[in-house]
LODRENZA-580238 format. One record per residue (C-alpha): x, z, y. Coordinates in steps of 0.001 Angstrom, whole numbers. Layout:
BEGIN
x  z  y
X  Z  Y
...
This chain:
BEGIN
x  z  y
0  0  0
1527  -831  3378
2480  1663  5700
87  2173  9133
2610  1470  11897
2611  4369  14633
-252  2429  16812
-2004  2003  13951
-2427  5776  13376
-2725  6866  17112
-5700  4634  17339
-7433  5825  14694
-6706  9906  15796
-8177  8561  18807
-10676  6931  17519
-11962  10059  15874
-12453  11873  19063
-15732  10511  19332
-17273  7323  21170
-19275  8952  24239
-18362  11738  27028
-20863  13923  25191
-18097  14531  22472
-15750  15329  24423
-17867  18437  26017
-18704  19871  22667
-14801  20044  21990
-13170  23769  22073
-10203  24149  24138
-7588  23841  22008
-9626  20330  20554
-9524  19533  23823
-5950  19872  24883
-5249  18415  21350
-7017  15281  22370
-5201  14705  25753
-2088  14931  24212
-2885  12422  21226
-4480  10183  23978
-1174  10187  26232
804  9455  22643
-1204  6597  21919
-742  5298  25453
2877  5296  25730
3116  3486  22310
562  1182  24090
2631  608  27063
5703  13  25180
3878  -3117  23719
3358  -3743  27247
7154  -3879  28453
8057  -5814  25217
5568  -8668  25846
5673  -8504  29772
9404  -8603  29245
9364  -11694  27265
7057  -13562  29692
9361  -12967  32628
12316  -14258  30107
10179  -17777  29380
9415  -17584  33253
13341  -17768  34623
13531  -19634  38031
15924  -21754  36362
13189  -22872  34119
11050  -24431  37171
7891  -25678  36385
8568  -25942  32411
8811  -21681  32766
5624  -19946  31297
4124  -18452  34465
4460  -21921  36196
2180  -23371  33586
-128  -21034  33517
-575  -21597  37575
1506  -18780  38425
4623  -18118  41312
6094  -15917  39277
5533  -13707  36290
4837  -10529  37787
1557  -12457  39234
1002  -13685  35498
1392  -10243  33910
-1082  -8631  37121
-3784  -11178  35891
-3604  -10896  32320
-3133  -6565  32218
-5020  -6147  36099
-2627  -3561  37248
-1459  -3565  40519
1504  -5097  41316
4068  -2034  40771
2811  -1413  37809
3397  -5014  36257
6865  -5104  37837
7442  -1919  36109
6618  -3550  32483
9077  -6150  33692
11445  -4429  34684
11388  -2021  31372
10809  -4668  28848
13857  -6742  30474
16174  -3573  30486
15715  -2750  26737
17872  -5513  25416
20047  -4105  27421
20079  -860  26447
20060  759  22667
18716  4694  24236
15839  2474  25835
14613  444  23276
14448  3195  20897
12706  6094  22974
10080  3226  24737
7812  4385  22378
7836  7897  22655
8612  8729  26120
7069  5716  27782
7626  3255  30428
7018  5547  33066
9585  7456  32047
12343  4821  31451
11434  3105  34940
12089  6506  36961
15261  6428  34618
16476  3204  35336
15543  3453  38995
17196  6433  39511
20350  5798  37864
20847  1809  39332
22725  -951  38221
26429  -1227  37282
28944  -1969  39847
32111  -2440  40083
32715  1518  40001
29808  2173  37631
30101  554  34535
26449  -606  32029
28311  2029  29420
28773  5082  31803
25311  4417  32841
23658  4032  29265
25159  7305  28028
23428  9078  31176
20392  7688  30638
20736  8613  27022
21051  11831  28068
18537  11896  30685
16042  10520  27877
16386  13759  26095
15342  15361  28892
12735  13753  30168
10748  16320  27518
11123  19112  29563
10740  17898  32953
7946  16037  35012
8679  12300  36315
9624  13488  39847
11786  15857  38927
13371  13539  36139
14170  10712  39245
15609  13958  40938
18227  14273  38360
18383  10539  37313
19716  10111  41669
21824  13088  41135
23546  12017  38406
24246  8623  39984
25479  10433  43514
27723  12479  40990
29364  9654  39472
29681  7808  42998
30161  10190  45863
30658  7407  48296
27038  5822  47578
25453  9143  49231
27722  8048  52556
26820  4093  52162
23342  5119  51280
23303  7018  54448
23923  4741  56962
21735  2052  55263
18639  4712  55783
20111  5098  59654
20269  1620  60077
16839  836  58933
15278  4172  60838
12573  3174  63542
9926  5028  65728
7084  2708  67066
4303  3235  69085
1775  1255  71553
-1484  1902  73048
-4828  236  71539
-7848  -996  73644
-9835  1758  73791
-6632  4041  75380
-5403  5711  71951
-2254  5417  71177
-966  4698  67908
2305  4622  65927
4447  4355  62954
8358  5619  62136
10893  5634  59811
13370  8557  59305
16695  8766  57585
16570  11816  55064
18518  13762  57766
15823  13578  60754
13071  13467  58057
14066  17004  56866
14437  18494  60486
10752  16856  61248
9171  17877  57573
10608  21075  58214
9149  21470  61949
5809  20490  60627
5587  22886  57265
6719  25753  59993
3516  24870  62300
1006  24452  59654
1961  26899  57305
-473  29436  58932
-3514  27282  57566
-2390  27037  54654
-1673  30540  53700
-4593  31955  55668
-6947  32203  59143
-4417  31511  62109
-4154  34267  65031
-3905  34290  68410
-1621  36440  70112
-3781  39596  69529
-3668  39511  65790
-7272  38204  65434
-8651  35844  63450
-9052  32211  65562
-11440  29923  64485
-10436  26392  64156
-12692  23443  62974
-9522  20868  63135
-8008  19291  60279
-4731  19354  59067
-3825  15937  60811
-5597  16978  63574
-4235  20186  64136
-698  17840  63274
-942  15506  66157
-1634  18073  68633
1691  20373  67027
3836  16756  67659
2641  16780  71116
3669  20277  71816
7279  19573  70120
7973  17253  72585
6621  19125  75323
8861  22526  74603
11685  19950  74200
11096  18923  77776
10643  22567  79402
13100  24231  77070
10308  26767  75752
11738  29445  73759
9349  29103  70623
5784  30017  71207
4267  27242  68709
6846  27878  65635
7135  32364  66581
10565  33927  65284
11144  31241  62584
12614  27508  64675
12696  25031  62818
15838  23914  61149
17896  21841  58226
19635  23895  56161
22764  22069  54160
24020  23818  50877
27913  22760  50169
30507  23712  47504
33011  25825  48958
35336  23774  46638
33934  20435  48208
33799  21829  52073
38083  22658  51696
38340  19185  50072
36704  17138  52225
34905  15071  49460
31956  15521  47310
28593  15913  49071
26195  18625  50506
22400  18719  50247
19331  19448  52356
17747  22518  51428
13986  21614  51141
14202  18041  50805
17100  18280  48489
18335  14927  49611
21912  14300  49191
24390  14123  52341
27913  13068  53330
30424  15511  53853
30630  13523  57081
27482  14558  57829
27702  18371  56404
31232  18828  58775
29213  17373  61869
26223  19594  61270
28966  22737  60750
30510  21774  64491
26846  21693  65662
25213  24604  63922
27693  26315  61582
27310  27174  58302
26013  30351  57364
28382  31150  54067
26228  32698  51043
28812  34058  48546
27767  34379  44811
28952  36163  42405
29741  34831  38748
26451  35419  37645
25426  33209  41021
23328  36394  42448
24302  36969  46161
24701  40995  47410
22446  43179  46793
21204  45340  50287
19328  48063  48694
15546  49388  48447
14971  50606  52110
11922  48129  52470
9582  46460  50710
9853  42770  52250
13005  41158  51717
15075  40819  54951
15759  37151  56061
19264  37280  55159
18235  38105  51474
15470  34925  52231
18409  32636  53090
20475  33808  50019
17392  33629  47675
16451  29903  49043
20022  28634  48549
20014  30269  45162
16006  29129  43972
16053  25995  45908
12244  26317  46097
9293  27759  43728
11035  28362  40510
8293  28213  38289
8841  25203  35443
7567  21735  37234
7226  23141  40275
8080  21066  43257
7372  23455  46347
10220  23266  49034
11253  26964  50090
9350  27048  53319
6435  27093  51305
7040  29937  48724
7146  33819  48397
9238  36054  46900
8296  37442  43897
9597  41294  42349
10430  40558  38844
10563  44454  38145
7192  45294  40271
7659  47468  43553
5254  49641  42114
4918  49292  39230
8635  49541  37584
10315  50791  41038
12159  47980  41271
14492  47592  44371
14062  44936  46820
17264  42781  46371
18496  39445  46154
19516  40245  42220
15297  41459  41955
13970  38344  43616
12661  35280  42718
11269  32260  44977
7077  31353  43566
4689  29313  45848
1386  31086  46556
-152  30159  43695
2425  30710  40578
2766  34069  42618
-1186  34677  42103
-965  33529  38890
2104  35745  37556
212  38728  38912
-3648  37852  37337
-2378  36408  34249
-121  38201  32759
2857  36325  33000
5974  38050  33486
9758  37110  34560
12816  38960  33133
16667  39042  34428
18666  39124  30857
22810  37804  32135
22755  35278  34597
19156  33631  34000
15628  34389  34652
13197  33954  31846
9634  32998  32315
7521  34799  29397
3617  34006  28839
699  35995  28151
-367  36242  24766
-3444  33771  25215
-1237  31035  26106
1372  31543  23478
965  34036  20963
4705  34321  20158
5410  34879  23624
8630  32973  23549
10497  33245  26741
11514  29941  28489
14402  29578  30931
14157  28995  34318
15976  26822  36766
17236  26663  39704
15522  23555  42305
19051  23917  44049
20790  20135  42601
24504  22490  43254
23863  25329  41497
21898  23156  38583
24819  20613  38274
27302  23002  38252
25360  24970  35240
């Protein structure tokens, strides 16, 4: 009896689920999850079919081909516009087939893992990494991406092109400077008024005037976010305008403390500013690269020595378990400087898939203030967003210090066995340098 190839058997798992959205809601939780994961297995084996056909077509559709090429003769410009009509994705999406079903003859880790990680996952791969060059060679890059395959199980598609760009800026240093001035050089700010007397606009910001803007912007509207704003008195303000409302009028008042030198009365004690994290080893070099600290966007040492002569660099030491010093239990709230060393050390929430920057997160007491009498230090501190913080505190989840990692351990309900899981810094240094 022949074997069922793997499609074969997805399809008929899936199959069984049922054939209305009235079977679905009579499923039981753990049916439930059961079923999206067998669903996204099937896909992915789906999709790889996709990239292998889509692939070929753009092969049989070469420019050098002309009008003998397939797409041509089907009345097509090209075979991205032949893959859109047959599949009717968008346009990204059938360059992505392309592009993945093109690379896999190219590349023994991506033709064998298409069909289990998917062709999501090898396009934020491939993207991420880029093509060989003259210092990069096709063989330095396929054993990364081998690598970066293999984790691609334990990390969401953002944060996989995350690595994927760091690993690339670690093999090249220089690319992070010649990416940098291409971003400057293509950086714009447009604006012009419409009929009716409005005035609208568009820009484009190098990673370096994006983070100093993003970062002005979280610090304005973070009040709304975490709870009623307040007037000067302490009491609650009501305010019917939206986010991008209440956005355009905190641009406007940017530029107008710029021009009358105001002191700070729309951000309060916390200005807005770009953080860059640095090696010590790389700042006494010279070479190597810093980052921004919410955007996590590499920079040029250039760059990172400018910003030092402009702003200076306030130096976090860490010990060799990378925990900064440890100022005690007199209060509750950490002080800012323990902020600062906990946001260089977290890099932002710290909860697994997480991508909230550290202007948007709180810090969390692994050994409760009250309940274990734990101290407030750097060493007892851990960076959450709002809502993993909520949700360690009503759920039962707990975090543990056991050498020089933090462990995330669940409730019973969501895993009986309670096995602990390691958590990682969002910091690209501190996570590159293990």
């Amino acid at each position: 009896m022949e074997t069922a190839t793997p499609i074969v058997t997805t399809a008929a798992a899936v199959a069984r689920l049922g054939v209305s959205p009235t079977d679905v809601t009579s499923m039981t939780d753990d049916s439930l999850l059961h079923a999206q994961k067998l669903i996204a297995e099937h896909s992915r084996i789906v999709d790889s079919y996709s990239a292998w056909v889509a692939g070929e077509i753009a092969r049989r559709s070469t420019r050098e081909l002309g009008h003998s090429g397939l797409a041509a003769r089907q009345g097509f410009g090209s075979p991205v516009e032949l893959v859109q009509s047959l599949s009717h994705v968008s346009r990204v999406q059938a360059n992505k087939f392309i592009a993945v079903g093109i690379s896999l003859d190219e590349s023994p880790a991506s033709s064998t893992a298409v069909s289990t990680v998917g062709v999501e996952v090898l396009d934020t791969i491939n993207r991420g990494l880029g093509t060989p060059d003259s210092v990069i060679t096709a063989s330095l890059l396929e054993r990364e991406r081998a690598r970066l395959i293999e984790l691609s199980r334990d990390v969401t598609v953002d944060e996989l092109y995350r690595r994927a760009r760091m690993v690339r800026d670690e093999l090249d240093a220089e690319s992070v400077e010649r990416r940098e001035r291409e971003q400057r050089d293509r950086r714009y700010w447009k604006h012009g008024r419409r009929a009716d007397g409005m005035v609208v606009g568009s820009y484009l910001l190098d990673a370096e005037q994006g983070a100093l803007l993003s970062a002005a912007f979280q610090n304005v509207l973070s009040p709304r976010r975490s709870g009623p704003r307040f007037d000067d008195a302490r009491t609650p303000v009501g305010d019917e305008r939206t986010d991008e409302q209440f956005a355009a009028d905190a641009l406007v008042a940017i530029v107008q403390l710029a021009v009358d030198a105001d002191t700070g009365s729309v951000f309060g004690t916390h200005k807005p500013a770009v953080s860059v994290l640095v090696r010590e080893e790389d700042l006494a070099a010279g070479s190597g690269f810093g980052v921004l600290e919410d955007s996590r966007d590499p920079v040029s040492m250039r760059t990172v020595e400018r910003l030092a002569c402009e702003s200076g660099i306030l130096g976090i030491l860490f010990d060799a378990k990378l925990q900064a010093v440890d100022v005690g239990r007199e209060k509750r709230l950490h002080t800012r400087q323990q902020r600062r060393m906990l946001a260089a050390r977290d890099g932002g929430c710290m909860f697994p898939n997480c991508d909230m920057p550290v202007s948007m997160t709180q810090v969390h007491h692994p050994d409760h203030w009250r309940r274990d009498r734990g101290g407030t230090s750097v060493e007892n501190g851990i960076l959450l967003c709002a809502f993993h913080h909520l949700m360690l505190h009503n759920n039962g989840w707990e975090i543990t210090l056991a050498g020089a990692r933090y462990w995330l351990i669940p409730p019973v309900d969501v895993d009986p066995e309670q096995r602990a899981l390691a958590l990682e810094s969002k910091n690209p240094l501190l996570r590159a340098t293990g």
